[in-house]
C-alpha positions as CSV (number, residue, x, y, z in Angstrom):
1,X,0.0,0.0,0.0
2,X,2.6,2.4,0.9
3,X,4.7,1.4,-2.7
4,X,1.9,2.3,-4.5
5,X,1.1,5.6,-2.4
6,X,4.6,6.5,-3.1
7,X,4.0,5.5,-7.0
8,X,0.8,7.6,-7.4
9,X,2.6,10.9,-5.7
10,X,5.7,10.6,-7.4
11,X,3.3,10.7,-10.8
12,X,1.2,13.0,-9.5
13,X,4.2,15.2,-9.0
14,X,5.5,15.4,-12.2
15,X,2.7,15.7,-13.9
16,X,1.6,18.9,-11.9
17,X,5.5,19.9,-13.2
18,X,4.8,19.4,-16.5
19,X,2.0,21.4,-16.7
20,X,3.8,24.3,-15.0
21,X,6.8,23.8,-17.2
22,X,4.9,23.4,-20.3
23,X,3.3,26.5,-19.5
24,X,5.9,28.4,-19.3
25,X,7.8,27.2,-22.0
26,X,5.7,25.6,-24.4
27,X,5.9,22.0,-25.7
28,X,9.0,23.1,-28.0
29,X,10.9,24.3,-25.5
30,X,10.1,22.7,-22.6
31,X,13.1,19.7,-21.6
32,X,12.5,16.4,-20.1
33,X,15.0,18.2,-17.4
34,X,13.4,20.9,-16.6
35,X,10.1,19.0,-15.8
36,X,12.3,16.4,-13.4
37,X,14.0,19.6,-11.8
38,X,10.5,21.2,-10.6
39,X,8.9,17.5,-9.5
40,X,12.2,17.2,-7.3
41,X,13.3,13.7,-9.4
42,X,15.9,12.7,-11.5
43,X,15.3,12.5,-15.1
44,X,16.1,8.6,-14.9
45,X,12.9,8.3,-12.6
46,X,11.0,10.5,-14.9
47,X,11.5,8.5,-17.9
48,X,10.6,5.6,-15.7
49,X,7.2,7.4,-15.6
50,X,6.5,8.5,-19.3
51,X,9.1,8.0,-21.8
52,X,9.2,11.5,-23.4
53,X,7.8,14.9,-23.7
54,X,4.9,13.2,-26.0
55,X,3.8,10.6,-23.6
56,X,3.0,13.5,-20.4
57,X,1.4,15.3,-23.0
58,X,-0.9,12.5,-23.5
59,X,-1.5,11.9,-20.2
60,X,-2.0,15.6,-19.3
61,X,-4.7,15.7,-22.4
62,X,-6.4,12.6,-21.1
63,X,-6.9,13.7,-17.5
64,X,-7.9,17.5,-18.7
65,X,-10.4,16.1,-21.3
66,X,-11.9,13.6,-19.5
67,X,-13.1,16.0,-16.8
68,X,-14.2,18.6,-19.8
69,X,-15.9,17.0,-22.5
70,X,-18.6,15.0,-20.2
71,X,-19.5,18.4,-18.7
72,X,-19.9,19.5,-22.2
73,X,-22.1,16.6,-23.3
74,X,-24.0,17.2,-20.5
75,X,-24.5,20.5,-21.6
76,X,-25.4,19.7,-25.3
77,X,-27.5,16.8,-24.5
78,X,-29.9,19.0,-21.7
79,X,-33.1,20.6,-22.1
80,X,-32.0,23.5,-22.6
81,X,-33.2,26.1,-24.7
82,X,-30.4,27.1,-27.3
83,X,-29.2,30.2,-25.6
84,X,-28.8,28.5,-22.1
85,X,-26.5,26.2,-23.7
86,X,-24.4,28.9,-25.2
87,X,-24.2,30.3,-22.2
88,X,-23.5,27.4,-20.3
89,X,-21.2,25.8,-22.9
90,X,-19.1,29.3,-22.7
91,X,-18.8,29.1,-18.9
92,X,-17.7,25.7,-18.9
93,X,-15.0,26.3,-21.1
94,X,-13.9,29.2,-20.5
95,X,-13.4,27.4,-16.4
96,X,-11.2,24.8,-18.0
97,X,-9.2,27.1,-19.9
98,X,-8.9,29.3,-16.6
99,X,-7.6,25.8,-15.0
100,X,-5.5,24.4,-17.5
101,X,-4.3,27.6,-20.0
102,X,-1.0,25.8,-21.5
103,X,-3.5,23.1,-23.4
104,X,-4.9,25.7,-26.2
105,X,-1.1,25.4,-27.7
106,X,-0.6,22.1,-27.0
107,X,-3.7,20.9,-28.9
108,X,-3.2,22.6,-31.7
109,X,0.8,21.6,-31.8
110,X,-1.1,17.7,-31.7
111,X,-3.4,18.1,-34.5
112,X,-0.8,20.3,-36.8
113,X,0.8,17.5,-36.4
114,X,-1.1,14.5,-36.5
115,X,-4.4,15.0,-36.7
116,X,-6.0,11.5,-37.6
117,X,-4.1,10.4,-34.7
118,X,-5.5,13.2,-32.1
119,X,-9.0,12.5,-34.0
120,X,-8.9,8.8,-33.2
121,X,-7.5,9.3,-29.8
122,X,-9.2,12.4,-28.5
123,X,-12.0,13.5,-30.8
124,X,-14.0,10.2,-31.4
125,X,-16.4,10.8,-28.7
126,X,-16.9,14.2,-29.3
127,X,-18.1,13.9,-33.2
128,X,-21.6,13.2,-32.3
129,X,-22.2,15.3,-29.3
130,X,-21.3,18.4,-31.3
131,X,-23.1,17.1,-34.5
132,X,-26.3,16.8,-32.3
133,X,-25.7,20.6,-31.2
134,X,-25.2,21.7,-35.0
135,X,-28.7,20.5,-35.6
136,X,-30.3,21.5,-32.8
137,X,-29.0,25.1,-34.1
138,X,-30.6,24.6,-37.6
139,X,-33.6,23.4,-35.9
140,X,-33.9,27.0,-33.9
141,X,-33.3,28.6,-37.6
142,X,-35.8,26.8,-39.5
143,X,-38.2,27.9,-36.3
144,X,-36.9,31.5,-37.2
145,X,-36.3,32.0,-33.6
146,X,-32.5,32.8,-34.9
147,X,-31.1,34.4,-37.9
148,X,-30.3,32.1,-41.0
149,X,-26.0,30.9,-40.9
150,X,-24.2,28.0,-40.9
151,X,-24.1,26.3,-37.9
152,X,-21.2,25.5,-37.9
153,X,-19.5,28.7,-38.1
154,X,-21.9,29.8,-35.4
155,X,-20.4,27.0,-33.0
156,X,-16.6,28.2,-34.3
157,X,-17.3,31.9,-33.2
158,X,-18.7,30.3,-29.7
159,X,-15.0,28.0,-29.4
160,X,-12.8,31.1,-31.0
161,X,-13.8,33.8,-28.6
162,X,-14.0,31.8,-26.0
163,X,-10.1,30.6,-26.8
164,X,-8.6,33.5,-28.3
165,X,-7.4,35.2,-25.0
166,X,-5.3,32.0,-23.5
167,X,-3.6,31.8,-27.0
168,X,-2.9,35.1,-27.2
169,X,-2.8,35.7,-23.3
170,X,1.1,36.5,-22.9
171,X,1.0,39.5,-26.0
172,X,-2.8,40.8,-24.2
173,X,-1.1,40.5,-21.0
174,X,2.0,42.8,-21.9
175,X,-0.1,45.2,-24.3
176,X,-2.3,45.8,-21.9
177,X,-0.7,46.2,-18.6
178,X,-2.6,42.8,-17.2
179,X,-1.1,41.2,-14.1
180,X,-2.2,37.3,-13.8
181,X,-5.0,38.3,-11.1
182,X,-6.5,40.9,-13.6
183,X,-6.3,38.3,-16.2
184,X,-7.9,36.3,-14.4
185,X,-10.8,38.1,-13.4
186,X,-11.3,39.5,-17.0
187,X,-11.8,35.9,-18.1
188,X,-14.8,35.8,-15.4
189,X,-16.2,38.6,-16.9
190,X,-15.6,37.2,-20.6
191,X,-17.9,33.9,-18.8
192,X,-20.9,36.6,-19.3
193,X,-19.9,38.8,-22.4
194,X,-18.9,36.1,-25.1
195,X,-22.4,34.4,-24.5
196,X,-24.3,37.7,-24.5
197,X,-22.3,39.1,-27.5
198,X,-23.5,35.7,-29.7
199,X,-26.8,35.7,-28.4
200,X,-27.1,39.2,-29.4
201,X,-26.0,38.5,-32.8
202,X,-28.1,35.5,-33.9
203,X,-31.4,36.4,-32.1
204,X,-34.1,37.7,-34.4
């Protein structure tokens, strides 16, 4: 019992490491080293753990998404008016972005890369789930309770302006003066104003 105590907080270690490296560094530049220096190991026992840079990553992904994209389905698959979900969806998202702001970068580093791979890994379960929101979208249009689009590029402007400020958070941050507490209450604000701002737009 204690081995296996030991095991799980030596992983859980430096896989709160990685994160913070990552972070800070990126995946490019981010070294197997570094990430053994802040969990307190040596990079022997940390390739004991996960092999390289690719493999945390996974793990990291994993652990983040399977907390996420349930809440999301739950949201989608609710009874819900439409603009209750945008709102809710927006929230949600935007709180595990708050939580977890190095993953924007890394996911899109993943799919650049190989992106049948992060599809059949990642993405499989999501497909549906978001294919059932699309048409509940068009459904709402054909009722003329929102204005005529594509669905799709409605649910892109929902994920862009909810993502935009943790990809771009370091250049906002220095243009305009924002500490990380200020960020971070600006991004509870944004919970509120991306919702109302697509609401706005699509309502007839």
């Amino acid at each position: 019992m204690v081995k296996t105590e030991k095991i799980d907080s030596t992983q859980e270690r430096i896989l709160a490491a990685a994160k913070r490296v990552f972070l800070e560094q990126g995946m490019a530049g981010a070294r197997m080293q570094d990430i053994a220096d802040k969990a307190g190991i040596n990079k022997a026992l940390l390739h004991y753990y996960f092999r390289n840079k690719d493999k945390l990553f996974e793990t990291i992904f994993k652990e983040v998404s399977s907390q996420f994209f349930p809440k999301i389905t739950d949201v989608i698959e609710s009874d819900m008016p439409l603009f209750g979900k945008i709102e809710r969806f927006c929230s949600e998202y935007i709180d595990m972005l708050q939580k977890n702001s190095f993953m924007p970068m890394f996911v899109l580093s993943e799919v650049h890369k190989q992106p049948q791979r992060f599809k059949e890994r990642f993405w499989k379960n999501m497909g549906p789930v978001l294919a059932r929101f699309v048409g509940e979208i068009e459904v709402e249009m054909k009722k003329n309770k929102i204005k005529k689009m594509s669905a799709g590029q409605l649910f892109l402007n929902m994920v862009s302006l909810c993502i935009f400020p943790f990809i771009a958070k370091p250049l906002w941050m220095v243009s305009s003066g924002m500490d990380e507490a200020r960020f971070k209450q600006f991004m509870e604000e944004r919970k509120k104003e991306v919702p109302k701002f697509i609401i706005e737009s699509i309502k007839n």
